[in-house]
C-alpha positions in Angstrom: 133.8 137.8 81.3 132.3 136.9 78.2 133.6 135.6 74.8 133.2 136.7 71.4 134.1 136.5 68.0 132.9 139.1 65.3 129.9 137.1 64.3 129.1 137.1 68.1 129.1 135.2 71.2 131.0 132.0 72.4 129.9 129.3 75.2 132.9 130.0 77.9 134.3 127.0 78.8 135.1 128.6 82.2 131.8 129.1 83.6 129.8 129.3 86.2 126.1 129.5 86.2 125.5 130.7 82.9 126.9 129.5 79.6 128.1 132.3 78.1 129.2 134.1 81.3 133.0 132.6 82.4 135.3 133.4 85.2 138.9 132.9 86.4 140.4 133.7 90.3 141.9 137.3 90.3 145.0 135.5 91.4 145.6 133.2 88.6 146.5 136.3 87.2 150.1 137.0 86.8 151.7 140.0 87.8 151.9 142.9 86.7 148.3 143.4 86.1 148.1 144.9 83.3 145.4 144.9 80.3 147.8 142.5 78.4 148.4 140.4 81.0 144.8 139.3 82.1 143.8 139.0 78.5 146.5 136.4 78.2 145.2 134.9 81.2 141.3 134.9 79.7 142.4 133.5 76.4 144.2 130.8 78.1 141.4 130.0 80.3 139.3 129.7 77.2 142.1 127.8 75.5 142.0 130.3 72.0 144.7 129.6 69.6 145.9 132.8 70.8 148.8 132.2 73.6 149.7 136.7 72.7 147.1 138.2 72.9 147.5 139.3 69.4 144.4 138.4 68.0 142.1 138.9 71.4 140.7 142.4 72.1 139.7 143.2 75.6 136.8 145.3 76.4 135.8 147.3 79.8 132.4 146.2 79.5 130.1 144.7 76.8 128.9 148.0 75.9 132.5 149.8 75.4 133.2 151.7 72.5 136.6 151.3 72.5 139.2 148.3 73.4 141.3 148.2 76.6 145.4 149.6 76.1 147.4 146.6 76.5 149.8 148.5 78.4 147.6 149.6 80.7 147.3 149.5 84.4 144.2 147.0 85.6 143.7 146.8 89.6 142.2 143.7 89.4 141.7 142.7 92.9 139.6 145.0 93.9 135.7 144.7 93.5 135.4 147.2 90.2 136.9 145.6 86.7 134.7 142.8 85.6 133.8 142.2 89.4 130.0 140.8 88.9 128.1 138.6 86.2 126.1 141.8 85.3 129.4 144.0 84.0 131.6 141.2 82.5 134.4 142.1 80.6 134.2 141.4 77.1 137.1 139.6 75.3 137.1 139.4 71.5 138.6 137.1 69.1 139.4 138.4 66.1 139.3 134.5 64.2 137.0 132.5 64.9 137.9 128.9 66.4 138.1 125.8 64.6 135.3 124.7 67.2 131.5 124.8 66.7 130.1 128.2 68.0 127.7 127.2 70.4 125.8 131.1 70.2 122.7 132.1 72.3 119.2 132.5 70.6 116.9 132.5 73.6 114.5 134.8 73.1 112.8 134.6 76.8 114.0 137.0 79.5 114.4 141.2 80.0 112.4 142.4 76.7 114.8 145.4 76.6 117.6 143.2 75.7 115.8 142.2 72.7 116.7 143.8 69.0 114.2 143.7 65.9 115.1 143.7 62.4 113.9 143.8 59.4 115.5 142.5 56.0 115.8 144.0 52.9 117.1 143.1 49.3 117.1 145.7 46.3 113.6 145.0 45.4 111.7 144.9 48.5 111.5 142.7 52.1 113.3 139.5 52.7 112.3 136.6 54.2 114.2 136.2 57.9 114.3 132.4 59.5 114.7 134.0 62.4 110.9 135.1 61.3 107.9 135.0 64.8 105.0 136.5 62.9 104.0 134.1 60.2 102.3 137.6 59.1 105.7 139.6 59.2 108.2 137.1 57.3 110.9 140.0 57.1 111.2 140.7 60.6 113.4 139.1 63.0 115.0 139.6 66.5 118.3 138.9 68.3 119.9 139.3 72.3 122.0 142.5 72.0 124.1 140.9 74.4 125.0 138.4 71.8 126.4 141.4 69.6 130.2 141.4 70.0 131.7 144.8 71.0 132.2 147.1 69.7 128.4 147.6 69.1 128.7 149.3 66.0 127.0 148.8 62.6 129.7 146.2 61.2 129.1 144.0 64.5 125.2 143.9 64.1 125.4 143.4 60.5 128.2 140.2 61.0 125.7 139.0 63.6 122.7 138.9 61.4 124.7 137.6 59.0 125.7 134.6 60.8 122.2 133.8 62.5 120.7 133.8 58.8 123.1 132.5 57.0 123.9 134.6 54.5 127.4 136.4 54.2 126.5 139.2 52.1 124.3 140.9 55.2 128.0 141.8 56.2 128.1 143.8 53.2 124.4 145.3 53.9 123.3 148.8 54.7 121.6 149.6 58.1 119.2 152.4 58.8 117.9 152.8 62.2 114.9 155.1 60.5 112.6 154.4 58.1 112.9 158.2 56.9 116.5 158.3 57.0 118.2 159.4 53.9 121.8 157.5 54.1 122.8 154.3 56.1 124.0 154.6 59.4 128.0 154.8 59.4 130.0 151.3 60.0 132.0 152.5 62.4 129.6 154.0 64.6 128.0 152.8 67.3 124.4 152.2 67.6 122.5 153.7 70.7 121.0 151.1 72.6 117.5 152.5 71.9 117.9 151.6 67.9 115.6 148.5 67.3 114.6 147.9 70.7 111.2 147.7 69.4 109.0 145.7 66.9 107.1 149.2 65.5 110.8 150.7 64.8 113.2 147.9 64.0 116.8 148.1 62.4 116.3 147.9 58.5 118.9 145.6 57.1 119.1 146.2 53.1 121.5 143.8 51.6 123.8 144.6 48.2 122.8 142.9 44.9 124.1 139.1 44.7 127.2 138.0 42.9 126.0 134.5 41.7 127.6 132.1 44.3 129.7 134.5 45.9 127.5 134.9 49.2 125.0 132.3 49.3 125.5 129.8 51.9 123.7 127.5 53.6 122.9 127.3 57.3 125.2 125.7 59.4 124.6 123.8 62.6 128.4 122.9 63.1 132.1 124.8 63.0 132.4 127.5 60.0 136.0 127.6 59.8 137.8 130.5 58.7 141.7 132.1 58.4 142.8 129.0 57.1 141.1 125.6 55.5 143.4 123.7 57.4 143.0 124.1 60.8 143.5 126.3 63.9 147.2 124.4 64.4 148.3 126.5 61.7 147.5 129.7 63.0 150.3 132.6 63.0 151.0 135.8 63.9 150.0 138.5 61.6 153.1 139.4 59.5 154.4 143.5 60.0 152.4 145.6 58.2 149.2 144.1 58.4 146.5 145.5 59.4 144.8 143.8 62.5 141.3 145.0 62.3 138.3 143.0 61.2 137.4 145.1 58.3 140.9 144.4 56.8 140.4 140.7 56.5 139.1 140.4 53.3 136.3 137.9 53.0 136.7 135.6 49.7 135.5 131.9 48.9 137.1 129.0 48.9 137.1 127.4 45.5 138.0 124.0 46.4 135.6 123.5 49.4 132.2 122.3 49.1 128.9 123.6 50.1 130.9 127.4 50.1 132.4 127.7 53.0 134.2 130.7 53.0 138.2 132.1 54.2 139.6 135.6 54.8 142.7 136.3 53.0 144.8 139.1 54.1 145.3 142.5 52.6 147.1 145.4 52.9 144.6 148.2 53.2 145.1 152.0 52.0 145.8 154.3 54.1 146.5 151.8 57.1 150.0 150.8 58.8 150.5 148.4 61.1 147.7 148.8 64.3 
């Protein structure tokens, strides 16, 4: 399996040969096997403040469109679901940890795993610090694999946003052609092709700046969100929220330093519990 958060992808602390790739025994998996229960069983192994499940999405693969029904049936014990290193499953937490995000940036290995982008504000290129071409300071590049599913616009745009830095790329628009006429729909997922290459990269065009409402610095250590006090504190969702990421409003934190930033909860239009 691998671990995620929105922003993208966490060290497993049950793994093997690789980092960011974990694994548990079939069998330390209690019956019945279900989607629920083996999600339980990941997010224990990973220790997540998240003993339900409630907050922890479970993917068939990294490149799933759609989460896993927690009441469904999982033959675990055979060699199909999550069976190899090269088709993990993919489990998602919603919060991030109170625990520094230790997140792959090695750009070395399979080139087609690579994705290029290239920043934008309102009046014309940004400069990327994920920059390689001292002549091309806009453009930068990522491991789709670090890209927490599902693979849509909002996840590559959190992503970004985290590896520079800078919240208000959450907030950007994303065009996967330089001649296209609108922004490529949130919710949709991107084909792996989009911005596999340097000549046609993802364009990334952020929204005008609030003064201090975005700007953050880069941080080598935890970013802590939900709460400012701590992952102990951590509760289930209350009836009637919403549990999907683009519910939890994003909004800073007026008495930390250095903006660091919180979600808040909202109820939003349209939406009942989920």
């Amino acid at each position: 399996f691998r671990s995620y958060t929105p922003d993208g992808m966490l060290a497993c602390k049950k793994h093997d040969q690789s980092l960011f790739v974990g694994r548990i025994k079939a069998t330390s998996v209690p019956p019945p096997h279900t989607v629920a229960s083996l999600k339980r069983a990941l997010v224990q192994a990973e220790e997540l403040p998240d003993p339900d499940g409630d907050l922890t999405r479970l993917f068939e693969t990294t490149d799933a469109g759609t989460e896993m029904v927690p009441s469904a049936h999982v033959n675990i014990m055979n060699e199909s679901l999550g069976a190899t290193p090269q088709i993990p499953v993919a489990l998602v937490f919603l919060i991030n940890p109170d625990t520094p995000l230790q997140l792959p940036e090695d750009y070395e290995g399979d080139a087609s795993h690579i994705l290029y982008d290239r920043l934008y504000n309102r009046g014309g290129e940004d400069t990327s610090i994920r920059s390689f071409d001292t002549s091309e300071p806009a453009l930068g590049r990522f491991e789709r694999e670090s890209v927490a599913p599902p693979r849509n616009a909002i996840s590559v745009k959190r992503r970004i946003a985290r590896l520079e830095g800078k919240p208000i790329y959450q907030l950007a628009d994303l065009f996967t052609d330089v001649m296209a006429e609108i922004a490529h729909p949130s919710a949709s997922l991107l084909d792996p092709i989009c911005g596999s290459s340097m000549e046609n990269p993802l364009m990334i065009v952020s929204p005008e700046p609030r003064a201090g409402a975005y700007s953050i610095s880069r941080q080598t250590g935890p970013v802590k969100r939900w709460s400012t006090s701590g992952v102990n504190n951590f509760k289930p969702l209350p009836e009637g929220i919403c549990r999907r990421p683009h519910c939890l409003k994003r909004s800073p934190a007026s008495n930390l330093k250095n903006v660091r930033y919180r979600y808040e909860l909202e109820t939003p239009r349209g939406h009942g519990t989920s």
